[in-house]
Short mmCIF file of the C-alpha atoms (twelve columns), coordinates in Angstrom:
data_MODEL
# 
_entry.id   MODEL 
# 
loop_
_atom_site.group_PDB 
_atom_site.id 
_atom_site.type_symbol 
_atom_site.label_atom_id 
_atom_site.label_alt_id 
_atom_site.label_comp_id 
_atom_site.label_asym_id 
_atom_site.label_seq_id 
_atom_site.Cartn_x 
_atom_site.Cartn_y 
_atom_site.Cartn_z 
_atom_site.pdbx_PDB_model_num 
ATOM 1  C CA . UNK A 1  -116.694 -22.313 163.478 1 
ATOM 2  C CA . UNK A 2  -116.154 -23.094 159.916 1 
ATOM 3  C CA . UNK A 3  -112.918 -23.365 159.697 1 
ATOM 4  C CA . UNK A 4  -110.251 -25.658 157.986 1 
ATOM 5  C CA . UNK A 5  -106.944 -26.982 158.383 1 
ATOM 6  C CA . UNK A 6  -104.331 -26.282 157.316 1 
ATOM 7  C CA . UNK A 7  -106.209 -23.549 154.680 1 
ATOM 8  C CA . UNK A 8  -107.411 -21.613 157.241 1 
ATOM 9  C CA . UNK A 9  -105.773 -22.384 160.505 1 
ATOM 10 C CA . UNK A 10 -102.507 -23.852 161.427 1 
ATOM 11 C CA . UNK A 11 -102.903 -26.690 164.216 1 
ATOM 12 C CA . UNK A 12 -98.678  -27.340 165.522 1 
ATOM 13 C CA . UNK A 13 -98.593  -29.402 168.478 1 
ATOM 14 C CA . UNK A 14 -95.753  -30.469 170.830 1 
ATOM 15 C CA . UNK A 15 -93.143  -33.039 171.985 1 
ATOM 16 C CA . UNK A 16 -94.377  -35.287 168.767 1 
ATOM 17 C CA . UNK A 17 -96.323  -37.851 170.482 1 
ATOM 18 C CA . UNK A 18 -96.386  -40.726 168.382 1 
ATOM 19 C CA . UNK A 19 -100.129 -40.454 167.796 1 
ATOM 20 C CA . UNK A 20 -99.613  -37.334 165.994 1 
ATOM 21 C CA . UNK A 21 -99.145  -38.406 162.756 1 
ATOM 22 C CA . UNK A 22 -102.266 -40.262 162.575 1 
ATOM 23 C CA . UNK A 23 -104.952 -37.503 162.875 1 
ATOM 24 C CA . UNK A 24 -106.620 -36.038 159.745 1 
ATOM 25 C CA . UNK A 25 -105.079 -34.090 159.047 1 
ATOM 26 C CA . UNK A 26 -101.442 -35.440 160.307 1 
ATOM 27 C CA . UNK A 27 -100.531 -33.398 162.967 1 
ATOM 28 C CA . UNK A 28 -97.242  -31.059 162.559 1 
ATOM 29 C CA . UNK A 29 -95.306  -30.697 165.645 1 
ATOM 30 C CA . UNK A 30 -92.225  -29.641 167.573 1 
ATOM 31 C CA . UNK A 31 -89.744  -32.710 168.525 1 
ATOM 32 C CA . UNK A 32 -86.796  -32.442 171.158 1 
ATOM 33 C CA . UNK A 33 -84.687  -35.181 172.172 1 
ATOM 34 C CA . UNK A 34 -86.189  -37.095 175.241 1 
ATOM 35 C CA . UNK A 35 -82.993  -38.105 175.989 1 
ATOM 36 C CA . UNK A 36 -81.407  -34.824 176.391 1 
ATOM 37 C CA . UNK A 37 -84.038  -33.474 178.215 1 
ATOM 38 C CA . UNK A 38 -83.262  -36.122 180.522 1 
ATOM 39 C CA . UNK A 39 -80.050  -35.299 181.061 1 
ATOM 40 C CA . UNK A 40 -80.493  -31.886 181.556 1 
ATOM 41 C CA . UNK A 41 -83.045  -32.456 184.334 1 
ATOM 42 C CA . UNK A 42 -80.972  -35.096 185.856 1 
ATOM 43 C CA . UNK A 43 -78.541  -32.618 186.121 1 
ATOM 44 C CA . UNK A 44 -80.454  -30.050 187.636 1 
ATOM 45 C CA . UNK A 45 -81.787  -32.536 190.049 1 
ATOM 46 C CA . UNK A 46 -78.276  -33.482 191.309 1 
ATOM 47 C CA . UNK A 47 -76.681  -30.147 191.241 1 
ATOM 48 C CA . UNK A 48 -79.506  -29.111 193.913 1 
ATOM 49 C CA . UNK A 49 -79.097  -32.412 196.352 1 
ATOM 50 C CA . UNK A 50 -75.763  -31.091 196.448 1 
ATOM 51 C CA . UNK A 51 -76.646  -27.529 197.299 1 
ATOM 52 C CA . UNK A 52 -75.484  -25.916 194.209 1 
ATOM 53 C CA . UNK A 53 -79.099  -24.418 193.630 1 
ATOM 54 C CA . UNK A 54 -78.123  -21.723 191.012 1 
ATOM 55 C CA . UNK A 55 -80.065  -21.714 188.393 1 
ATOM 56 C CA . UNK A 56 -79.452  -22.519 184.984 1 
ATOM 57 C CA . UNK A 57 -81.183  -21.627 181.787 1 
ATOM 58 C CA . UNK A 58 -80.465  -24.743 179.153 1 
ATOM 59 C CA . UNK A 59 -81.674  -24.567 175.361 1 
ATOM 60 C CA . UNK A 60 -82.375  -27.746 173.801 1 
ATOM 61 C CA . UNK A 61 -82.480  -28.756 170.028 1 
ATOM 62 C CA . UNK A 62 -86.099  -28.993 168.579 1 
ATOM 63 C CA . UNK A 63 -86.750  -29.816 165.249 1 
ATOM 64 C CA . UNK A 64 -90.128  -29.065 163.488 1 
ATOM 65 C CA . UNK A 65 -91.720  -32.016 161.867 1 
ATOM 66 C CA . UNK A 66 -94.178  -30.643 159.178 1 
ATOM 67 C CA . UNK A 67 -97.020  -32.254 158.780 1 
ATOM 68 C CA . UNK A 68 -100.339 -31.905 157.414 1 
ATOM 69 C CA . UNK A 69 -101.825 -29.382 159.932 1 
ATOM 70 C CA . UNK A 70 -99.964  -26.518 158.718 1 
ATOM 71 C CA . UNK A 71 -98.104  -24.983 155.519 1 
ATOM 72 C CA . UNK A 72 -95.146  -23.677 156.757 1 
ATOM 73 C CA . UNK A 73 -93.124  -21.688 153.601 1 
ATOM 74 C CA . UNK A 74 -90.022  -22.727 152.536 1 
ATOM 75 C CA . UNK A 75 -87.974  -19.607 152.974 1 
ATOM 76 C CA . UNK A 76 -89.217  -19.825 156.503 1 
ATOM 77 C CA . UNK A 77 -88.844  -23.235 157.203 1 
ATOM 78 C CA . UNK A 78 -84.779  -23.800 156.197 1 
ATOM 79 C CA . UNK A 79 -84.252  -21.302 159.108 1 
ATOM 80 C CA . UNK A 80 -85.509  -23.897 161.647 1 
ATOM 81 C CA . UNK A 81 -84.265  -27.506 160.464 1 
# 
């Protein structure tokens, strides 16, 4: 197609897998806590063994981790970090 990255196209990925960082161009992604997501599906899991199936909607903190892949401009940026 022609096309490059980041002058062109933005390439933003997800979760932040540790290979990321390595691809050429380093790949900009979306991190959230692994441990909090965890938790929240831990307890989602036990609040429906125990019947309690309501459902919940939880919002977890994500960062953006700027990379390479895409130029993301400042005045936009400080509004998600």
């Amino acid at each position: 197609m022609g096309l490059c990255v980041p002058k062109d196209i933005a390439i933003v990925g997800f979760d932040d897998i540790s290979i990321s960082e390595y691809f050429g161009p380093s790949l900009t992604t979306i991190s959230q806590d692994p441990n909090l997501l965890g938790k929240s599906c831990y307890q989602l899991f036990k609040n429906v063994i125990k019947g309690r199936k309501k459902t919940t909607h939880d919002i977890l903190l994500q960062t953006i981790k700027v990379r390479e892949s895409a130029v993301i401009p400042e005045d936009i940026l400080k509004n998600y970090q």
